[in-house]
C-alpha positions in Angstrom: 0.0 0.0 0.0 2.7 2.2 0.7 4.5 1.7 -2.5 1.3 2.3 -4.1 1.1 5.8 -2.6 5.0 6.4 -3.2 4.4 5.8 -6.6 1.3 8.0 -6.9 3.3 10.8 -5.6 6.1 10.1 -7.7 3.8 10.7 -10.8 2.0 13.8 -9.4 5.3 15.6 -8.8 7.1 14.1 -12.3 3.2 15.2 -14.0 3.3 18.6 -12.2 7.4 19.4 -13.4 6.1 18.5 -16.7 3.4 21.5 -16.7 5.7 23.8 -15.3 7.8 23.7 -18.0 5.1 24.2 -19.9 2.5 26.6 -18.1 0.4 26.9 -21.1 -1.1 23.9 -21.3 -3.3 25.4 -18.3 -4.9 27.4 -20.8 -6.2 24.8 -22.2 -8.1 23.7 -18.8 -9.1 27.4 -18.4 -10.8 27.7 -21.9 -13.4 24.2 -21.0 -14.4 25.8 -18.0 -15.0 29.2 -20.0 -16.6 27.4 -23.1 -18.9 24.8 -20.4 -20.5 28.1 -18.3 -21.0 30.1 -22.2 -22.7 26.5 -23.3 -24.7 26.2 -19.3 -26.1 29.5 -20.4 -26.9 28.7 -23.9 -28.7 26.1 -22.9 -30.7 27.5 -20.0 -31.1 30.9 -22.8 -32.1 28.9 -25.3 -34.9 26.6 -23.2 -36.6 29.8 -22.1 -36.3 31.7 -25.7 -37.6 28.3 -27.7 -40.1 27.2 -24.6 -38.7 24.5 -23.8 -38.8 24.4 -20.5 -42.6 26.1 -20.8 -43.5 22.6 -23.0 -41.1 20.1 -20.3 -43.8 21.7 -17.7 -46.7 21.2 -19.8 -46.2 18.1 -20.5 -45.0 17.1 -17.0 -48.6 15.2 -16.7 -48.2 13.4 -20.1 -46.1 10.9 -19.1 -43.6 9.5 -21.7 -44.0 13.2 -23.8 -42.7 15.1 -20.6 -39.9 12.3 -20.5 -38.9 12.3 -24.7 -38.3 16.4 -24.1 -36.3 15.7 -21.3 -34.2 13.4 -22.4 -34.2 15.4 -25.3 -32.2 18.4 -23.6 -30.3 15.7 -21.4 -28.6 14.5 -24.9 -28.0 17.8 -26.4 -26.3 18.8 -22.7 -24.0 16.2 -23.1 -23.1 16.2 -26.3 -22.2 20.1 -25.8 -20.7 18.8 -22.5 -18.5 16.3 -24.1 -17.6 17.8 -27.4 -16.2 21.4 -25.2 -13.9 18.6 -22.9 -12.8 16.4 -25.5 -11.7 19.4 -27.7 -9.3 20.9 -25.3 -8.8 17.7 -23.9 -7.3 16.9 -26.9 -5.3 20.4 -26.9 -4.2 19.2 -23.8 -2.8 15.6 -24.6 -1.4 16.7 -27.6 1.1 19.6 -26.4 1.7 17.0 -24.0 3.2 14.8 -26.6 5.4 17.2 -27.9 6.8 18.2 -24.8 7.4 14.7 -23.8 8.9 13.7 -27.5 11.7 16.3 -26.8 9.6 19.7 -28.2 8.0 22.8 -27.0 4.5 23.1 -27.6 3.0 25.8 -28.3 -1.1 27.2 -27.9 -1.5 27.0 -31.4 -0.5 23.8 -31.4 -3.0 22.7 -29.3 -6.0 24.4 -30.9 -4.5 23.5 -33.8 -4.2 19.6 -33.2 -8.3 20.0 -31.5 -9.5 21.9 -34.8 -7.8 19.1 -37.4 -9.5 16.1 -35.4 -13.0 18.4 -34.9 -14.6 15.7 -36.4 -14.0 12.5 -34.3 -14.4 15.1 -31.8 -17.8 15.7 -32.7 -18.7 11.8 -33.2 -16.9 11.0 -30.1 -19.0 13.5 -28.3 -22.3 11.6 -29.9 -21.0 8.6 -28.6 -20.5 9.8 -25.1 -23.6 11.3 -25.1 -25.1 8.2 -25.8 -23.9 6.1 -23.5 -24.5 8.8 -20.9 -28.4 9.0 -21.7 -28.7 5.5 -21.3 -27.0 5.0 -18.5 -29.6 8.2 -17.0 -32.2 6.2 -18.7 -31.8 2.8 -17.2 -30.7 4.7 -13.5 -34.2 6.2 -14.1 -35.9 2.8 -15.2 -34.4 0.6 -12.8 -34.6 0.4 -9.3 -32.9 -1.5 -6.0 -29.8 -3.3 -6.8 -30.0 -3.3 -10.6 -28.5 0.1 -10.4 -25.2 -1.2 -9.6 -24.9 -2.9 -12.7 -25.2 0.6 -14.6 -22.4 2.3 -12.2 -20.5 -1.0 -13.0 -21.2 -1.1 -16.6 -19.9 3.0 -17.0 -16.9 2.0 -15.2 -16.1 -0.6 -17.4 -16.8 1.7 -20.3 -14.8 4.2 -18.6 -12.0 1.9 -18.8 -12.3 0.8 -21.8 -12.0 4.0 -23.9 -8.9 5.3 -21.2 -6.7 5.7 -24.2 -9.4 6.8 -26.9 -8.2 10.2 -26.9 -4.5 10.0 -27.9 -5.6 6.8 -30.4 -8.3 9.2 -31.7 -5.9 12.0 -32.8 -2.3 9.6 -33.2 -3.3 7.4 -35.1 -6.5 8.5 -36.5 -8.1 5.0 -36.3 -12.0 5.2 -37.6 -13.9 5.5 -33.7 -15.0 1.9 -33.6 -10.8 0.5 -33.9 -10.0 3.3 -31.6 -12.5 1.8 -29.0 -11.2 -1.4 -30.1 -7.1 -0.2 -29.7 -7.8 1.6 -26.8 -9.1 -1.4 -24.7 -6.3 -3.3 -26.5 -3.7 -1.1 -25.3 -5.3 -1.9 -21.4 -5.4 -5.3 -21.8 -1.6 -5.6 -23.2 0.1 -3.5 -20.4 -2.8 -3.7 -17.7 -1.8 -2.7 -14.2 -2.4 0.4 -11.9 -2.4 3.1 -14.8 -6.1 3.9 -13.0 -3.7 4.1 -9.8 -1.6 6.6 -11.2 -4.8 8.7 -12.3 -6.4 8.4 -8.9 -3.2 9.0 -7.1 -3.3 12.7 -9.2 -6.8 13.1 -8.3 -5.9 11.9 -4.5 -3.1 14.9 -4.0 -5.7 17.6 -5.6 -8.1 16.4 -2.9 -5.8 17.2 -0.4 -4.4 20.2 -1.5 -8.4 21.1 -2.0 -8.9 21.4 1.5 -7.5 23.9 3.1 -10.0 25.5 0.4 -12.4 25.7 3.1 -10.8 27.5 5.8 -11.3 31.2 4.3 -15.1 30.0 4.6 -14.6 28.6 8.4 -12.6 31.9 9.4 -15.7 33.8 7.4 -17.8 31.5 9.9 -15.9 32.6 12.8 -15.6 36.4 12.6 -19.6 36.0 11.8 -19.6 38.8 9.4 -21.4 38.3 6.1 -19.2 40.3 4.3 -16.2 38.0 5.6 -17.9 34.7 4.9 -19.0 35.6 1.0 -15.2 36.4 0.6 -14.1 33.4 2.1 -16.8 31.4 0.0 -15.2 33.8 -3.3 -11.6 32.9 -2.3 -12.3 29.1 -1.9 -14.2 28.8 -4.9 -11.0 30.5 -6.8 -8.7 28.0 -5.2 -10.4 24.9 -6.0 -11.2 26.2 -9.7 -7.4 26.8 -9.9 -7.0 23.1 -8.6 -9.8 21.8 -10.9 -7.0 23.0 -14.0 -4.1 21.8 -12.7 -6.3 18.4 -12.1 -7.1 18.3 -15.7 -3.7 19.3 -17.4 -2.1 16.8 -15.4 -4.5 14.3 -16.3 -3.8 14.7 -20.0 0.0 15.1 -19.3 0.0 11.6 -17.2 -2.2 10.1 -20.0 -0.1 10.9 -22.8 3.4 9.8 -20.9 1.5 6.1 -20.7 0.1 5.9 -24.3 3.7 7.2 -25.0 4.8 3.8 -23.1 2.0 2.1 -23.9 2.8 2.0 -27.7 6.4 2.8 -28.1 7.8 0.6 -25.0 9.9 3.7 -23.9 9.9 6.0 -20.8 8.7 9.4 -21.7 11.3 12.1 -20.3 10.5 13.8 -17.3 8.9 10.3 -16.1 11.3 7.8 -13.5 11.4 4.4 -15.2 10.4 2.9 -11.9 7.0 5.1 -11.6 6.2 4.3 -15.1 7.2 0.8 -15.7 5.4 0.3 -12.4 2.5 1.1 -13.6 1.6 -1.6 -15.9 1.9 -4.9 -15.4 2.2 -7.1 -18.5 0.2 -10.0 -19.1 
């Protein structure tokens, strides 16, 4: 267990040396969350300027009418959802691969990289926001126990298409070989990748919260003034966090597809953290 967590930090700090040498990958993380509250209020703009959500009330009494809007506007959310991540998602991983084949990515190349692949991007997104409507679907349908098998079935899912995004865009596979070559990829060199992923998302949890002590001194001093800046300084921390999660999320991904496919330690990366985290068959 205690390797486990030495080898987690070992590939937070390696990640996190990586995006300081390249800061502007963060952009990339800064733009989703920019682009996902422009397409929250798109949506919520566009169901009151179309009457959508005049016609979802209407209908709430109709049964399975109220249910095909809803689900309606529950796909179209996730598609927007998905295609804004996976486009600077893929900004993300792919500055990441230059930096880690020797080069110095640049913004442009990023957008540059999301703009050629728009395309898989889109159909990606329509596949994601397929699965996701089912999955809300059957959660909805189902009931008791049966649930779990929904949770268990996205995981697997999940897992399956870890690697879609750099097999998307490097080697331009049609979607159906990428899903294909991505769970290939997992099965060939299966280990504690996920550990490695978890063990970022572990140390941003931590660092997360002392995020909440602005609030509690707010608490304290009982001033309303003092607690809506303590909320307002919080929020800005764990936003800040929430970038550096993601950029080093794409970073880490693309130093084990790099592995993954080429059998070769990306630099920046110890050969102990990242041989260790796969475990051939």
């Amino acid at each position: 267990m205690f390797d486990v967590f030495r080898r987690s930090y070992g590939i937070f700090r390696q990640s996190l040396a990586i995006l300081s040498a390249d800061k502007e990958i963060l952009i990339f993380p800064v733009l989703s969350g920019i682009a996902m509250l422009f397409v929250f209020a798109l949506m919520i703009g566009g169901g009151f300027f179309m009457g959508l959500f005049r016609a979802i009330l209407e209908s709430a009494g109709q049964g399975s009418t109220s249910e095909i809007i809803g689900y309606a506007v529950l796909f179209v959310w996730y598609f927007l959802s998905w295609f804004v991540g996976l486009f600077f998602n893929v900004a993300v991983i792919h500055c990441a691969k230059i930096r880690l084949d020797g080069g110095d990515p640049t913004i442009s190349d990023g957008i540059s990289a999301s703009m050629r692949h728009i395309g898989r991007i889109a159909a990606w997104a329509a596949i994601s926001a397929t699965v996701g409507l089912l999955a809300s679907i059957l959660r909805d349908k189902l009931k008791g126990l049966t649930r779990i098998f929904v949770s268990v079935g996205e995981a697997a899912w999940g897992i399956a298409t870890f690697f879609i995004v750099p097999v998307m865009i490097f080697e331009e596979r049609p979607l159906i070989d990428s899903v294909k070559q991505s769970w290939n990829l997992m099965r060939k060199t299966w280990g504690e990748s996920l550990v490695g992923s978890g063990g970022i998302g572990l140390f941003i949890f931590l660092l997360a919260i002392p995020g909440i002590i602005p609030i509690v001194l707010g608490v304290v001093l009982g001033n309303a003034g003092a607690v809506i800046g303590g909320i307002a300084i919080a929020a800005l921390w764990w936003l800040v966090l929430a970038c550096i999660s993601s950029a080093l999320g794409g970073i880490y991904r693309a130093a084990l597809y790099v592995y993954a496919t080429e059998q070769r330690v990306a630099p920046g990366y110890s050969q102990e953290f990242v041989t260790g985290a796969f475990r051939r068959k």
